[in-house]
C-alpha positions as CSV (number, residue, x, y, z in Angstrom):
1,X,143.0,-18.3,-156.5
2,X,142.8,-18.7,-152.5
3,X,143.9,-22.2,-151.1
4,X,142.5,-24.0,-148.6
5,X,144.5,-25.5,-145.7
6,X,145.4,-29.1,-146.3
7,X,143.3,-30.1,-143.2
8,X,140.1,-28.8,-143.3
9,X,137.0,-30.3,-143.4
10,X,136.5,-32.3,-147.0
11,X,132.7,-30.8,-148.6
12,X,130.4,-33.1,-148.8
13,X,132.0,-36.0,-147.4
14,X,132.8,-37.7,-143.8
15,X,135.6,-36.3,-142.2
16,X,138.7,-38.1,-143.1
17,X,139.2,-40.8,-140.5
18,X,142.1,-41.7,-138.1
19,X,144.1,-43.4,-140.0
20,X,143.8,-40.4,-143.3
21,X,144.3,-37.9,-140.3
22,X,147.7,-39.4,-139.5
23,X,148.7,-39.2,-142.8
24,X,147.8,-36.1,-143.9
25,X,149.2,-34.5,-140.8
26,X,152.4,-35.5,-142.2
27,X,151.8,-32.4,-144.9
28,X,154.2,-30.1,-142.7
29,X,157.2,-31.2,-142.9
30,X,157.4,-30.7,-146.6
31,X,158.7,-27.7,-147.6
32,X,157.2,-27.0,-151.3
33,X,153.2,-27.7,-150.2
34,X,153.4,-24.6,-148.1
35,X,153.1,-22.7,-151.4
36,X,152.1,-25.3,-153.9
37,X,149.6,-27.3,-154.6
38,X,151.8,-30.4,-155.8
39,X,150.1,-33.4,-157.6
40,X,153.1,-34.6,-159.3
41,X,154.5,-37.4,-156.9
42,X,154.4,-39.7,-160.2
43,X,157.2,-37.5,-161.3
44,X,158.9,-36.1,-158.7
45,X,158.1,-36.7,-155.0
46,X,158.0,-33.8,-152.8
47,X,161.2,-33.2,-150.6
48,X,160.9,-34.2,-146.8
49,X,162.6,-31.0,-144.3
50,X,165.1,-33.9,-142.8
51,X,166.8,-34.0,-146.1
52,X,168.3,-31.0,-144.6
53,X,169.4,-32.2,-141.6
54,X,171.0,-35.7,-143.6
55,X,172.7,-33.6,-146.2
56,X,174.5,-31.5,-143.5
57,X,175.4,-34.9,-141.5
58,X,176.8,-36.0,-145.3
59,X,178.6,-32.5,-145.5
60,X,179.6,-32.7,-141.8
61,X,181.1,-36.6,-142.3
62,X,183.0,-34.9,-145.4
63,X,184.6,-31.8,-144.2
64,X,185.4,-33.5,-140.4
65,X,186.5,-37.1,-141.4
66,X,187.3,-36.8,-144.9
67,X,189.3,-40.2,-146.0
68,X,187.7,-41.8,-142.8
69,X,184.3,-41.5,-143.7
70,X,184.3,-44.5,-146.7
71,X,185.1,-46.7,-143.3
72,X,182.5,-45.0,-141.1
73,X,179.9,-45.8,-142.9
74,X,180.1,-44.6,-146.5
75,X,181.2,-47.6,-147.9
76,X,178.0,-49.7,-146.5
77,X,175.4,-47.6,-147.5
78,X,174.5,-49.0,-150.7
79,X,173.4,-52.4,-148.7
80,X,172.2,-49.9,-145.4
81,X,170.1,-47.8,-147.6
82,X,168.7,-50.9,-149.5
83,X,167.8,-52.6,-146.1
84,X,165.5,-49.6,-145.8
85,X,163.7,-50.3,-149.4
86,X,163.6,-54.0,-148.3
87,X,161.2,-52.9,-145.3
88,X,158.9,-51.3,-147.5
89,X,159.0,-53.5,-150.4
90,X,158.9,-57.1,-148.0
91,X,162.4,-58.2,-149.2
92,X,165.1,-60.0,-147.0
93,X,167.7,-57.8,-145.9
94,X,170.6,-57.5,-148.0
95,X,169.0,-58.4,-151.2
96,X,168.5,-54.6,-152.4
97,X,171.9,-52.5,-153.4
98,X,171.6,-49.2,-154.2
99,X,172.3,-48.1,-157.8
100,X,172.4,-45.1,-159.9
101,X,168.9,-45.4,-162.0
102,X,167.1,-48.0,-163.6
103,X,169.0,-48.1,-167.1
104,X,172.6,-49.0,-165.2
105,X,170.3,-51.6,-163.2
106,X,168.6,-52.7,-166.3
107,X,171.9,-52.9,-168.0
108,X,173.7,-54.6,-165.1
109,X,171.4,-57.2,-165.2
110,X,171.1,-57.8,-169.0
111,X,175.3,-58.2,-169.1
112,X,174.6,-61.7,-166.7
113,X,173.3,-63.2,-169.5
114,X,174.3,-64.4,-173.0
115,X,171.8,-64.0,-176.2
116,X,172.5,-67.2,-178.5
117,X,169.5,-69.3,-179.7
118,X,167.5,-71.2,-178.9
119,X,166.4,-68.9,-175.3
120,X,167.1,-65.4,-177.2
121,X,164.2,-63.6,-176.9
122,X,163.1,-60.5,-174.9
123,X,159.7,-59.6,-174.5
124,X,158.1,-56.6,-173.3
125,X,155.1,-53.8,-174.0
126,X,154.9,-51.5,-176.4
127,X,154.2,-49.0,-172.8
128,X,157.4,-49.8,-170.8
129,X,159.3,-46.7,-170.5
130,X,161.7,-46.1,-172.9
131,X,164.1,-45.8,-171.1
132,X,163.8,-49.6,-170.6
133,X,163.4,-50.3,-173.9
134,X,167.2,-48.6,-175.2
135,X,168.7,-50.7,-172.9
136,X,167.1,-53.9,-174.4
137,X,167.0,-52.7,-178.0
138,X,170.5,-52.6,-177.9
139,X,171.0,-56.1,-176.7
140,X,169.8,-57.2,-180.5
141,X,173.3,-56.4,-181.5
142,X,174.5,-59.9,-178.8
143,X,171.7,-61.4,-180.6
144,X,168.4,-60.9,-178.6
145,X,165.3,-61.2,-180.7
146,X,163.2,-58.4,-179.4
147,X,159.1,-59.4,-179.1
148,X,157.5,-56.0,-178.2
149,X,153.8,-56.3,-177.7
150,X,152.0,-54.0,-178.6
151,X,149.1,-52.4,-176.5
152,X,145.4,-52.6,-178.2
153,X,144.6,-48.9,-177.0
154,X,147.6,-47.3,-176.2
155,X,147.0,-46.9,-172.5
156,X,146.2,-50.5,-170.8
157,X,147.9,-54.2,-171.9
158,X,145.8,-57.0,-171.2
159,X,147.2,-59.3,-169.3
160,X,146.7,-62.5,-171.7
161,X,148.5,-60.8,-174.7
162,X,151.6,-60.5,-172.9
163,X,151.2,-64.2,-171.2
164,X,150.9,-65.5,-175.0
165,X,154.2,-64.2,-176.3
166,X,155.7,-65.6,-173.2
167,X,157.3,-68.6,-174.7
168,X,160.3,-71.6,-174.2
169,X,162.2,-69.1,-176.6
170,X,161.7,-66.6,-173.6
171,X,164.9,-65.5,-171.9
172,X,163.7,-62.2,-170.0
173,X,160.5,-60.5,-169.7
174,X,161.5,-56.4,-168.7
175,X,158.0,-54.8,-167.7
176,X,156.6,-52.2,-166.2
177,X,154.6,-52.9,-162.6
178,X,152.9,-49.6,-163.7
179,X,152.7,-48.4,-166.9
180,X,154.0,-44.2,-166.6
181,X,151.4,-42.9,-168.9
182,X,148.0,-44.1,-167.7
183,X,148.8,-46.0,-164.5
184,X,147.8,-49.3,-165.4
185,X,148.6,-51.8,-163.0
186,X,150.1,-54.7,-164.9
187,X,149.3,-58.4,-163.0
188,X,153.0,-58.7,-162.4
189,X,151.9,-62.5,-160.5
190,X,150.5,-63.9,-163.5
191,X,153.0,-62.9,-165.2
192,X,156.1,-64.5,-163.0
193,X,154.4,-67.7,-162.9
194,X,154.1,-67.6,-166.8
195,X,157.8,-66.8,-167.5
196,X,158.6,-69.5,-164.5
197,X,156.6,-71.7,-166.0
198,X,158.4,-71.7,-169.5
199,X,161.9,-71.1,-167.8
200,X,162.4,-67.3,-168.3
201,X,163.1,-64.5,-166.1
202,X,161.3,-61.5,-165.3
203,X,162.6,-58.2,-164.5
204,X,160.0,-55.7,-162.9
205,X,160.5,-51.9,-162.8
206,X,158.5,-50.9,-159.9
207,X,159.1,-47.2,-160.4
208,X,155.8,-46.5,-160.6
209,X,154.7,-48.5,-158.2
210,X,157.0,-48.7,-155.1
211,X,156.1,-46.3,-152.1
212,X,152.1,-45.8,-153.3
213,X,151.1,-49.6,-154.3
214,X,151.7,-52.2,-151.5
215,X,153.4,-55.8,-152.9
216,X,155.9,-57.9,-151.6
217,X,159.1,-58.9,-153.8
218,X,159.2,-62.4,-151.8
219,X,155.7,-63.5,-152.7
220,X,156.1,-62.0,-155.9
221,X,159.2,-64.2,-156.5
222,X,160.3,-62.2,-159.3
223,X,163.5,-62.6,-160.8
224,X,165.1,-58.9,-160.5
225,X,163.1,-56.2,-159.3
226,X,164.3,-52.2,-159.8
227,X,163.4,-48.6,-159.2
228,X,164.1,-45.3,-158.2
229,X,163.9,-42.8,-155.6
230,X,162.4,-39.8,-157.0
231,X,158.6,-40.3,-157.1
232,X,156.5,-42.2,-154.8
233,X,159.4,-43.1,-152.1
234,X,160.3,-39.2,-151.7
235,X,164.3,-39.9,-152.3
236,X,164.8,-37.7,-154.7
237,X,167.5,-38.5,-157.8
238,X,170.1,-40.3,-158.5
239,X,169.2,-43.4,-156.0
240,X,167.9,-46.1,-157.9
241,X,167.9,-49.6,-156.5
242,X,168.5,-53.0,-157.9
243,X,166.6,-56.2,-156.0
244,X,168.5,-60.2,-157.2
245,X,165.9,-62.6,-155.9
246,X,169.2,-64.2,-153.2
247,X,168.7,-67.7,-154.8
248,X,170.0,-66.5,-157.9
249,X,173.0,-64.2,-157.3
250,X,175.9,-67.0,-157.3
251,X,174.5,-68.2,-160.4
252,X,175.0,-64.8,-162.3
253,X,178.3,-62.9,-163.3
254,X,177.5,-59.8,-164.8
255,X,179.8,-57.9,-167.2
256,X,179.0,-54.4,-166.3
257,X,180.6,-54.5,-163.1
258,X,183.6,-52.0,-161.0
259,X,185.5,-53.0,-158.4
260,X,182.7,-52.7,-155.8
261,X,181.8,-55.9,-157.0
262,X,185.2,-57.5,-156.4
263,X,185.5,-60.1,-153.1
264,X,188.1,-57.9,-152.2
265,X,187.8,-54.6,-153.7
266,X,190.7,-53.1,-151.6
267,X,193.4,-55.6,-152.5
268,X,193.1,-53.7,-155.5
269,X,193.6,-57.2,-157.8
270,X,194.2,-57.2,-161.6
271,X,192.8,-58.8,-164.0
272,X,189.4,-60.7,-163.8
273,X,186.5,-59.7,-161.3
274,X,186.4,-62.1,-158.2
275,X,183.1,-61.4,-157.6
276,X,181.5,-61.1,-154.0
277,X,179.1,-63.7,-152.9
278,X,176.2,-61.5,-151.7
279,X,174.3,-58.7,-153.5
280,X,177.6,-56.6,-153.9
281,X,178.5,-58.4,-156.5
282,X,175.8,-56.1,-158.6
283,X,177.2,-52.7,-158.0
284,X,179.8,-51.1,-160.4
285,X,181.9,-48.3,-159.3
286,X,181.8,-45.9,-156.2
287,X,178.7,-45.3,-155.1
288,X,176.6,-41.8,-155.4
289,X,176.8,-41.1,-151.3
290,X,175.2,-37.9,-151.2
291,X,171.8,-39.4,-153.1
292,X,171.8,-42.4,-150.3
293,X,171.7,-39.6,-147.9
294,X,168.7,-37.4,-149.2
295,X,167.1,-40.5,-150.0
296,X,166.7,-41.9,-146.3
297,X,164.6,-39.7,-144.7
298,X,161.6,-39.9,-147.7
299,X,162.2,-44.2,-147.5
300,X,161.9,-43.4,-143.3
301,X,158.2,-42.0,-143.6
302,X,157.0,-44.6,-146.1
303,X,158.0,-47.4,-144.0
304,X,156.9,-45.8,-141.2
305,X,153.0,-45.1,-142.3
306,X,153.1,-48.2,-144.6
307,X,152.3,-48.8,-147.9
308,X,148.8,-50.1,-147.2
309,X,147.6,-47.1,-145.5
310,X,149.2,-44.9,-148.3
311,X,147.5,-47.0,-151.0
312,X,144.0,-46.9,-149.7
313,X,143.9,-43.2,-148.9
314,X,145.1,-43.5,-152.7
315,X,142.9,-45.1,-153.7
316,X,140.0,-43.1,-152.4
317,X,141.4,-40.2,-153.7
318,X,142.1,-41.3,-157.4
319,X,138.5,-42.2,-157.4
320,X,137.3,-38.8,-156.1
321,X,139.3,-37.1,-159.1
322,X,138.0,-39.5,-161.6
323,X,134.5,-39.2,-160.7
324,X,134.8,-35.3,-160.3
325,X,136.9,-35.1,-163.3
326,X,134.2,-36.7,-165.5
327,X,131.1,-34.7,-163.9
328,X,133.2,-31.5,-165.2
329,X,133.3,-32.5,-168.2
330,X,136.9,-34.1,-168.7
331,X,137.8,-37.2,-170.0
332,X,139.7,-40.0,-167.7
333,X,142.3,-42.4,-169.5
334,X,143.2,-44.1,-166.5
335,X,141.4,-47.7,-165.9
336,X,138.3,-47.2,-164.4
337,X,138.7,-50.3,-161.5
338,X,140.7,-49.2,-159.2
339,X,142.3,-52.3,-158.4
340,X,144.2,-52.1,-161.7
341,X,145.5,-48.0,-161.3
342,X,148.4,-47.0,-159.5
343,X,148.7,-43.9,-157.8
344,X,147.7,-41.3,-161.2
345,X,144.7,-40.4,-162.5
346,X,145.1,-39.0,-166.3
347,X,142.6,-36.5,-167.6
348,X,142.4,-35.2,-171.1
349,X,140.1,-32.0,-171.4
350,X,139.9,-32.0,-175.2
351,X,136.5,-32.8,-174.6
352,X,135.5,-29.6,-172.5
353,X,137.5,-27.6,-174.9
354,X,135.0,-28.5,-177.7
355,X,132.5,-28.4,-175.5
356,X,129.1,-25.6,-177.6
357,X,130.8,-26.0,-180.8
358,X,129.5,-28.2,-183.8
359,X,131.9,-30.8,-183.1
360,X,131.2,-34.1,-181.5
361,X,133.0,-34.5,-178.0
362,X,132.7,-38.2,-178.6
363,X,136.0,-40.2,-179.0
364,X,137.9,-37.1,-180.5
365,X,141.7,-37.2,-180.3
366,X,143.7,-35.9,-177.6
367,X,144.9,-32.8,-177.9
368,X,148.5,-32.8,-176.9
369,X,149.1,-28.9,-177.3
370,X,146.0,-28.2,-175.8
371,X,147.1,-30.8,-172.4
372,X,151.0,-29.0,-172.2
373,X,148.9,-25.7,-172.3
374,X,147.0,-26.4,-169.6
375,X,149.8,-27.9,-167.3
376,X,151.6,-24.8,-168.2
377,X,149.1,-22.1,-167.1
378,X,148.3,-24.7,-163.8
379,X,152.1,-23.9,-163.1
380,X,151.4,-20.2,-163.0
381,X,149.3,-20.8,-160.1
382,X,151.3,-23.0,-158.2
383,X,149.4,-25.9,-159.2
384,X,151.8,-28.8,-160.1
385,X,151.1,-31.7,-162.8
386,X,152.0,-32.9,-166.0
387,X,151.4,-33.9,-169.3
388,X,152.5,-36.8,-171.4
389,X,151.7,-36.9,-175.3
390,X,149.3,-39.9,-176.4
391,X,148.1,-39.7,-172.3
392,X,147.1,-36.4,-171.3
393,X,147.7,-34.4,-167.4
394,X,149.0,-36.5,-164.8
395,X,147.5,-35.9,-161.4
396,X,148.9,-37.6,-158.1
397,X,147.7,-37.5,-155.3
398,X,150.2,-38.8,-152.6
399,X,150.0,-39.1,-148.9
400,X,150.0,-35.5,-147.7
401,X,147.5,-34.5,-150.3
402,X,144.3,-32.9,-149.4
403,X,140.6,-33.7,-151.3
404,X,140.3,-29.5,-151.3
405,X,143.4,-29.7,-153.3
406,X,142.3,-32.1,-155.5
407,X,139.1,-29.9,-156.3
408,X,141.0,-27.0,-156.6
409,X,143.2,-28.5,-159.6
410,X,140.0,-29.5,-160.8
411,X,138.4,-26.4,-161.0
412,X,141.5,-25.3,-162.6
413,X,141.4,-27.1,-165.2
414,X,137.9,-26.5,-166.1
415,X,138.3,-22.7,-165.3
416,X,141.7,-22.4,-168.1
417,X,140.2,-24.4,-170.8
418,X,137.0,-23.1,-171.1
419,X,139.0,-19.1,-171.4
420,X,141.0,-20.6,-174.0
421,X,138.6,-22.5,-175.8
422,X,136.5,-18.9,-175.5
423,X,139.3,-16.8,-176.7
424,X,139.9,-19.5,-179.7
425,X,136.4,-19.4,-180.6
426,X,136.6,-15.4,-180.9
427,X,139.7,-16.1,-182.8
428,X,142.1,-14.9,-180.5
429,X,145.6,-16.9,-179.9
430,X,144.8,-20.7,-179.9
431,X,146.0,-21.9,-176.2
């Protein structure tokens, strides 16, 4: 199947205007969309080319400076990095500290607190990622009481059910800004002010969110705020980040903690922690320095087009794939306002699989073999999504994404199910 270059002229709409020019002409400088068509930023953001060039300045530090380097630099770039993350995420400097992933910063922040009645309980959706939800479970054993609410249809959670198990029992309220496996945008305001409102905390994990929907951690005024690196923000693994609102960090010791923590870290103290007053006092061991480094030049380019711009041109073209999807037949398990999706669309084509047989294409269950399937023969042709069980494919459109590249997964789609559904129906191999 031929591709068309990321910049030609969209069919049958306007051409893109200034503002989607700029930031589709940021396609070239990375590497993998020269030969893929990659939809996957939900999962794994493609790689900007100056990862290159900050990887070699890493290597370069290493092999020229050696012990020297922890002093040159190293050493800060846990608060430097985050500084970067606070520009894009409207956070004071110094409030974000680089971490390892979201279940050390989940963890990190559970230890501050103790889990004795009567303010034991921890709610969150049956839809965070579970991830999230080990780290939790496992606080049950301090004595957390666990209020996991469930979602009505598997995909969405309205907003009211999780407000109404938000009560003056309610220590910490762990969610998901976006839920991973239909992109539902939770109303993480409404929320805050609920758990404010009854004296609880909440603890967002933005992973889904940051770099692709615009909000602002100081109007927010949530409690804790985390993430990662590796989809929307382009910063690949092992560079999660951990945001204490600053009003709250003397008040909090945690228990998972390392001598980066420590006042003095290099007075090399026993016995107890002396903690440090400012957002140090949240990191654990030595840091991962090589992830800091391949994770600036991806944070670089979101601040510098802005999260605004990258959200409407989302927008836009989550829309396009929804409508399309559903002319061709597919079914969309994303929300349908675009005010409540993040950045994916999710399709399931169980529907145009069934499509001239007998069977009702109304409300039939997804077919999770026949989703994998497809995502794995859209691999053969350089087409790159995923598939979740219960959800269906994933399909993200980012940035440097073209509408033509959109069709052309589309089409793909379309064109592998309906050969396998044919060779199925002739009884050759199902899928």
């Amino acid at each position: 199947m031929s591709r068309t270059p990321p910049n030609a002229p969209v069919r049958g709409l306007p051409d893109a205007d200034a503002e989607e020019a700029a930031l589709l002409a940021r396609h070239t400088e990375f590497p993998i969309l020269a030969k893929a068509t990659y939809l996957i930023s939900h999962s794994l953001g493609a790689m900007h080319r100056g990862v290159f060039d900050s990887m070699q300045q890493y290597a370069t530090m290493w092999a020229t400076r050696g012990i020297r380097s922890w002093a040159e630099g190293w050493w800060a770039l846990p608060g430097a990095t985050g500084d970067l993350l606070c520009d894009i995420l409207d956070a004071p400097h110094g409030s974000i500290v680089m971490q390892q992933n979201v279940s050390i910063c989940q963890s990190i922040v559970a230890s501050c607190f103790d889990y004795r009645p009567p303010r034991n309980k921890i709610v969150y959706t049956s839809l965070n990622f579970p991830t999230v939800m080990y780290v939790w479970e496992a606080k049950a054993r301090d004595g957390a009481v666990i209020r996991e609410v469930a979602s009505p249809d598997g995909m969405t959670m309205p907003t009211e059910l999780l407000l109404d198990a938000i009560d003056e029992q309610t220590l910490l309220v762990p969610i998901s800004h976006v839920l991973y496996k239909s992109s539902y945008l939770q109303d993480a305001q409404r929320i805050v002010e609920k758990a404010h409102a009854v004296g609880a905390r909440v603890v967002l994990d933005c992973y889904q969110s940051a770099g692709t929907v615009p909000f602002s951690l100081r109007e927010l005024g949530v409690d804790f705020a985390c993430g990662g690196s590796v989809k929307w923000l382009c910063g690949g693994p092992g560079a999660g980040w951990l945001y204490v609102r600053p009003d709250l960090r003397p008040l909090l010791e945690p228990r998972v903690t390392g001598w980066m923590a420590h006042r003095a870290p290099f007075d090399f103290v026993p016995g107890p922690i002396d903690y440090a007053e400012g957002s140090y006092r949240f990191l654990t061991g030595s840091p991962a320095v090589p992830a800091m480094f391949a994770a600036r030049p991806g944070y670089e380019v979101i601040r510098d087009l802005g999260v605004a711009a990258i959200r409407r041109k989302s927008q836009r073209q989550t829309e396009l794939l929804r409508h399309e999807g559903l002319t061709r037949g597919l079914r969309v398990t994303s929300p349908v306002d675009p005010g409540r999706r993040g950045g994916t669309i999710t399709l399931d084509p169980t529907p145009l699989a069934a499509a001239g047989t007998t069977r009702s294409t109304r409300d039939l269950p997804l077919d999770d073999r026949l989703g994998a399937a497809v995502v794995k023969a859209l691999a053969a042709r350089e087409i790159l999504v995923d598939f979740r069980p219960g959800a269906g494919i994933r399909v993200s459109p980012h940035f440097y994404n073209s509408d033509e590249e959109l069709r052309l997964c589309l089409d793909a789609i379309v064109e592998i199910v309906r050969t396998r559904a044919f060779a199925q129906h002739q009884g050759g191999a199902a899928y």
